[in-house]
C-alpha positions as CSV (number, residue, x, y, z in Angstrom):
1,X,28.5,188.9,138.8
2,X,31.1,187.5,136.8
3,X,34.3,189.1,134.8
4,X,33.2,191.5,132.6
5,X,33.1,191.4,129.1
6,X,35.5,192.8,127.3
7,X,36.4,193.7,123.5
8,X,38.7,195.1,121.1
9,X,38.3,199.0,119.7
10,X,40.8,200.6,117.4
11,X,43.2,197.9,119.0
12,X,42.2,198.8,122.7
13,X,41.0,196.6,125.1
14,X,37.4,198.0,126.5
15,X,34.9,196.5,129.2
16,X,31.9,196.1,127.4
17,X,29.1,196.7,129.6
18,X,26.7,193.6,130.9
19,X,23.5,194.8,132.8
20,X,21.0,196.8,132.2
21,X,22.5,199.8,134.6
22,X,25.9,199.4,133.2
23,X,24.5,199.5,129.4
24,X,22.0,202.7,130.6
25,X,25.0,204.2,132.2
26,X,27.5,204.2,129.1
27,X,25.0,205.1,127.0
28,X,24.8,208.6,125.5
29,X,21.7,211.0,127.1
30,X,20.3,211.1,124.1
31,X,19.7,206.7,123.7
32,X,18.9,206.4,127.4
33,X,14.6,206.7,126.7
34,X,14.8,204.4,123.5
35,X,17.0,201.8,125.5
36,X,14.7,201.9,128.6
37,X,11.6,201.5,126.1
38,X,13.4,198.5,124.5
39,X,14.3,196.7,127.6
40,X,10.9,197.0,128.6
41,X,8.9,195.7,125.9
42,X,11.2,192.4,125.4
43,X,9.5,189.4,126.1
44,X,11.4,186.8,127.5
45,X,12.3,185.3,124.2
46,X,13.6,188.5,123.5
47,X,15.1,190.0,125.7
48,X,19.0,188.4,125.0
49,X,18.7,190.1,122.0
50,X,17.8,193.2,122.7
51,X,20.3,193.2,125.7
52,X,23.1,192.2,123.0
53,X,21.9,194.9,120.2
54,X,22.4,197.6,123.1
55,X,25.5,196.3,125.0
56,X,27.1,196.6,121.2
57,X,25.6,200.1,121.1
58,X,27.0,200.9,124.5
59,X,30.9,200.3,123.0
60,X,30.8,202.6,120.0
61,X,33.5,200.9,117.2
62,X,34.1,203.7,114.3
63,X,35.4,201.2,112.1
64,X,32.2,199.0,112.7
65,X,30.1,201.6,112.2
66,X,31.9,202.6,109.0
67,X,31.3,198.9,107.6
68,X,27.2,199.3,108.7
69,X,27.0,202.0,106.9
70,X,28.8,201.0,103.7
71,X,26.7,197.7,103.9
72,X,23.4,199.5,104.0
73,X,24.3,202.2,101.2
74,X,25.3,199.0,99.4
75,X,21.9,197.5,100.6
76,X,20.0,200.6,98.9
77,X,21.9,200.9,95.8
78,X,20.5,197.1,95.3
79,X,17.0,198.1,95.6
80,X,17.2,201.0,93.5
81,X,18.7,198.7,90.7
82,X,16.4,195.9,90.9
């Protein structure tokens, strides 16, 4: 295994994790069965992005999240008006 990945949260560096027992592992309790269910229904096609989506998931980012949920309340507001 290589160095592992790391990122930027609230101006900290963090590991971000890179296999699939480091990803279940920082995951809360609670994502641990939907995570195992994804992992095992990607194809191989798939499977770098489903690996991505959780890593992501795995390093929780407030100020992310904040901007995800703006966009989709922005998102909704759209289809209501159209």
């Amino acid at each position: 295994m290589g160095e592992p990945l790391k990122t930027f949260v609230g101006g900290t560096e963090v590991d971000v994790p890179n296999s699939i027992p480091d990803i279940r592992a920082a995951l809360p309790d609670e994502r641990r069965e939907e995570f195992e269910r994804a992992i095992n229904e990607a194809g191989l096609h798939e499977i770098q992005a489903v690996m991505r989506h959780w890593m992501l998931e795995a390093v929780p980012d407030p100020e992310a999240e904040r901007i995800l949920d703006r966009l989709a309340q922005d998102e909704a507001e759209r289809r209501n008006v159209s």
